[in-house]
LUMNUZA-329361 format. One record per residue (C-alpha): x negated, y, z. Coordinates in Angstrom, 3 decimals, decimal comma. Example, Ala and Ser with C-alpha at 12.3 -4.5 7.8 and 13.67 -1.06 7.14 Angstrom:
! residues 2
X;Y;Z
-12,300;-4,500;7,800
-13,670;-1,060;7,140
//
This chain:
! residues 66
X;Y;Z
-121,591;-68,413;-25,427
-124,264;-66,288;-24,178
-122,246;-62,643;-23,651
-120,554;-64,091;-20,439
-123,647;-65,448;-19,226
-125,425;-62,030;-19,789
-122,516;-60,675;-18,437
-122,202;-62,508;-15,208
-126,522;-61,792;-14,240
-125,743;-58,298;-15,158
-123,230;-57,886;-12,487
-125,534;-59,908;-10,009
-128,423;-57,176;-10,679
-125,937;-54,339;-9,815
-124,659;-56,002;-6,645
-128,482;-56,549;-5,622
-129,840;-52,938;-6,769
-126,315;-51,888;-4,870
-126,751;-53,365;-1,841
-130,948;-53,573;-1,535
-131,461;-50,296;-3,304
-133,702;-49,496;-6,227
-136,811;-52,187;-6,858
-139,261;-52,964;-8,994
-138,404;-56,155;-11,710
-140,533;-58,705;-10,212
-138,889;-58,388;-6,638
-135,584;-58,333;-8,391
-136,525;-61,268;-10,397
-137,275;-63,501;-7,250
-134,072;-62,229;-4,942
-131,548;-63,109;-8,380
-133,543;-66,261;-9,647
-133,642;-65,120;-12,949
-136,100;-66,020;-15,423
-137,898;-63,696;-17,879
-134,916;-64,396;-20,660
-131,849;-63,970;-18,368
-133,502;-61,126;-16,529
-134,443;-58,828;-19,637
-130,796;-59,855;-21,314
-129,198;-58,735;-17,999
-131,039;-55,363;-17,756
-130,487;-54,460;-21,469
-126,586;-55,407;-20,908
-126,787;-52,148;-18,049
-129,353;-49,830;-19,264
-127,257;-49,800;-22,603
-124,233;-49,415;-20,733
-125,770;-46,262;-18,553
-125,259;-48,442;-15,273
-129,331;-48,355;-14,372
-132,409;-46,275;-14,970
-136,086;-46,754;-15,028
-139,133;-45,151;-13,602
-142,671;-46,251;-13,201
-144,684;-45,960;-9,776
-148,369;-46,249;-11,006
-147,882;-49,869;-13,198
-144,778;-50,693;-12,130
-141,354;-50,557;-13,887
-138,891;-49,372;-10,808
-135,285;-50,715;-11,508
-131,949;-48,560;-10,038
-128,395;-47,012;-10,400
-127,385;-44,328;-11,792
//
């Protein structure tokens, strides 16, 4: 039940990282919607597949593509 789900936010964090460029989580969080849950699912579902990368920029966490 949950894998499409994941799934599904996962792709709409690539299109938005695609199209806006890298960010850090909180602005992605408020352009997808996403709570903490569906957010942190989503982002595992890419990092694991190689599709993203993290850095840090002083305290935050800075979300892009690979």
């Amino acid at each position: 039940m949950w894998i499409p789900v994941i799934g599904e936010n996962a792709g709409k964090i690539w299109k938005t990282l695609s199209s806006k460029g890298p960010m850090n989580i909180s602005q992605l969080k408020k352009i997808t919607k996403f709570d903490d849950k569906h957010m942190y699912f989503a982002l595992g579902w890419l990092a694991r597949e190689s599709k993203i990368q993290f850095t840090t920029d002083k305290r935050q966490i800075i979300v892009s593509l690979n």
